[in-house]
C-alpha positions as CSV (number, residue, x, y, z in Angstrom):
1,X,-7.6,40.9,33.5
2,X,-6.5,37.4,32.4
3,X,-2.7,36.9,33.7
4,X,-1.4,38.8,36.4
5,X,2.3,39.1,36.4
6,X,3.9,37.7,39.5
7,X,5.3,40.9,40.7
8,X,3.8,43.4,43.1
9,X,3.8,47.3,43.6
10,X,4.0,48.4,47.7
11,X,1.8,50.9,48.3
12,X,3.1,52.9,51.8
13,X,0.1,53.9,53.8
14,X,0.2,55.5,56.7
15,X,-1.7,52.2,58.6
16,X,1.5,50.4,57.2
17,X,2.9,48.6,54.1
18,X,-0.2,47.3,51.5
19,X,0.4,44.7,48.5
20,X,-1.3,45.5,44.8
21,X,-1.2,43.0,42.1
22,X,-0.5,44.3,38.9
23,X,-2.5,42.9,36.4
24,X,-1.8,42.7,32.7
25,X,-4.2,42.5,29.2
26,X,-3.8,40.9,26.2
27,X,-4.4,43.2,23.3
28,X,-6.9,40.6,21.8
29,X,-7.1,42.6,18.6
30,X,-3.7,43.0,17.8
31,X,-3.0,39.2,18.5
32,X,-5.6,38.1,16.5
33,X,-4.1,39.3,13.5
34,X,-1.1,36.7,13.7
35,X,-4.5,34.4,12.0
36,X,-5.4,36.7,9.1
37,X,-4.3,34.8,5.4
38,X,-4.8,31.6,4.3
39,X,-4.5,28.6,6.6
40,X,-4.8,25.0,4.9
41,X,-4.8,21.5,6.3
42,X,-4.7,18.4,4.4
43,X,-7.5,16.4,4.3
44,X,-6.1,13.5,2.2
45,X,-5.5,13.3,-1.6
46,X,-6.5,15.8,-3.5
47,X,-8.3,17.3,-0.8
48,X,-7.3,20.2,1.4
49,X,-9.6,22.1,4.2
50,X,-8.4,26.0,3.5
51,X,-9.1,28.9,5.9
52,X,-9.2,32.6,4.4
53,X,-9.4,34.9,7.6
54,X,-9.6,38.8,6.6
55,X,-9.6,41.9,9.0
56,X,-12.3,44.6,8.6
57,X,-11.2,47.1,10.9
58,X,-11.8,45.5,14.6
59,X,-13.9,42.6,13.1
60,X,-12.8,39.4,11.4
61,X,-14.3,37.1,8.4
62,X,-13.3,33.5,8.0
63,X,-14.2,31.8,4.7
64,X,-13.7,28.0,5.1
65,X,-13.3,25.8,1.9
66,X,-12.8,22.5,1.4
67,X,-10.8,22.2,-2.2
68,X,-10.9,18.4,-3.6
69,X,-9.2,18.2,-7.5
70,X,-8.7,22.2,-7.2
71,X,-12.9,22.8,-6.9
72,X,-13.5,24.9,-4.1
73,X,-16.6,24.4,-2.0
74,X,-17.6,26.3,0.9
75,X,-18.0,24.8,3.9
76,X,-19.2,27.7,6.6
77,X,-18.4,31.9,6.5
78,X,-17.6,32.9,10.0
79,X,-18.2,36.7,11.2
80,X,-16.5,37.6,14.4
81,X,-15.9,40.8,16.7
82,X,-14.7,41.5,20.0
83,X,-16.6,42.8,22.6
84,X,-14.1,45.4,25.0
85,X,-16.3,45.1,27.7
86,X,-16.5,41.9,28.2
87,X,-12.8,41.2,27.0
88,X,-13.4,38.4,24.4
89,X,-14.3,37.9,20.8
90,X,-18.3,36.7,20.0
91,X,-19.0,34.7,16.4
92,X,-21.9,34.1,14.3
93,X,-20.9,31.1,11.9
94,X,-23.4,30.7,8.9
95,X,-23.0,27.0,7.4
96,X,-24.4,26.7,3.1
97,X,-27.4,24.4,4.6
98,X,-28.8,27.6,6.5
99,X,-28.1,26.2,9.6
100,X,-25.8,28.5,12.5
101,X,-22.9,27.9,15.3
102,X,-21.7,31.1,17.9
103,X,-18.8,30.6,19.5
104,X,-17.2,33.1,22.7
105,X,-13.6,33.1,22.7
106,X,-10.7,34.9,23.7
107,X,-6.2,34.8,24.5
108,X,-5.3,33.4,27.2
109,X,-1.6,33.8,26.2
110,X,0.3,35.6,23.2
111,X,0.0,32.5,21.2
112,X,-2.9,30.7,22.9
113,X,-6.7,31.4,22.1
114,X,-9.3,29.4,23.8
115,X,-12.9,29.3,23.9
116,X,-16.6,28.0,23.9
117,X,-18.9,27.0,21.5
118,X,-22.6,28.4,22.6
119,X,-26.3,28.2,22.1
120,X,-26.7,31.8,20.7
121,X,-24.0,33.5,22.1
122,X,-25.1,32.4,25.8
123,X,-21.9,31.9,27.3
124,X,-24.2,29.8,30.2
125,X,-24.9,27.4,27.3
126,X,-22.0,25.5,26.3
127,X,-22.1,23.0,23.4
128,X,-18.3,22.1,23.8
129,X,-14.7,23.9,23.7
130,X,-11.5,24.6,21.4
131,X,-8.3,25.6,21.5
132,X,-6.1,27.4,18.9
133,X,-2.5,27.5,19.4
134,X,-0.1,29.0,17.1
135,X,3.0,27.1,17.1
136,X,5.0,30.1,14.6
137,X,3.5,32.2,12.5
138,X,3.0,29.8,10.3
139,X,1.7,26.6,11.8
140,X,-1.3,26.2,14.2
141,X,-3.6,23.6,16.2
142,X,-6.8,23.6,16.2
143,X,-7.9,21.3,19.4
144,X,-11.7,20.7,19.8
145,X,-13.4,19.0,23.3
146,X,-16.7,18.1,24.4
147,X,-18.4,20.0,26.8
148,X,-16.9,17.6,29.4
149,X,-13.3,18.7,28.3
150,X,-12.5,15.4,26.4
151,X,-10.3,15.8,23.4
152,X,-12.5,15.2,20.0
153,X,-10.2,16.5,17.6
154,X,-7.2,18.2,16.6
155,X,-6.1,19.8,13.6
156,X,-2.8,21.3,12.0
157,X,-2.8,24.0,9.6
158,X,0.1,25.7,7.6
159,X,-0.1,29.2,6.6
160,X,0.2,29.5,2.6
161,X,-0.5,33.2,2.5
């Protein structure tokens, strides 16, 4: 569905010899649990950004903090599921002021997640992109774009737990 693997099956038919690409899925579920723990990223002194990411079944919860002097604040509370028949996760992000992000996202390699953030979960409405790539199991990037594809941001996080 997303990579096929550059080898072929023949198929003998009796009109001749017929090539079928195999293609290959990504079990999005079971790769998404390389995330679940806690993720930080300095922010500067005395202030870290820290990601808690929890499993419920086939859904995911993020809880995003930013901790300054030890004080944790939340910053938004992410719920996320993955939709089989369209192959890729959908989010509803729920930010303290009330106000709301959904994102459309999904692997595009083992350690290589990439997606769009939308107007309501339209994926014809797109606000920008990201990237998440997990370097090892315990580092990853964060890489945000425009919805022109220009870089706006990147961020490293460690995994602490």
């Amino acid at each position: 569905m997303f990579y096929p693997i550059d080898c072929c099956n023949l198929l003998l038919c009796s009109n001749g010899i017929q090539a079928q690409t195999i293609q290959t899925t990504l079990n999005q579920v079971e790769l998404m649990k390389q995330f679940v723990g806690s993720w930080q990223r300095d922010e500067g002194k005395d202030t870290i950004d820290l990601w808690e990411v929890q499993q419920i079944e086939k859904a995911f919860v993020t809880t995003v903090y930013r901790v300054i002097n030890g004080k944790k604040s939340l910053i938004v509370a992410e719920n996320f599921g993955f939709s089989s028949k369209e192959g890729k996760f959908k989010a509803f992000l729920l930010f303290p002021s009330g106000g709301y992000q959904t994102w459309i996202a999904s692997f595009i390699s083992e350690n290589k997640w990439s997606g769009d953030y939308v107007r309501n979960l339209n994926p014809e409405e797109i606000l920008g992109k990201f990237e998440v790539i997990l370097e090892s199991p315990k580092s990853m990037t964060l890489i945000n774009y425009n919805v022109n594809g220009v870089k706006t941001g990147e961020f490293k996080y460690t995994k602490v737990k």
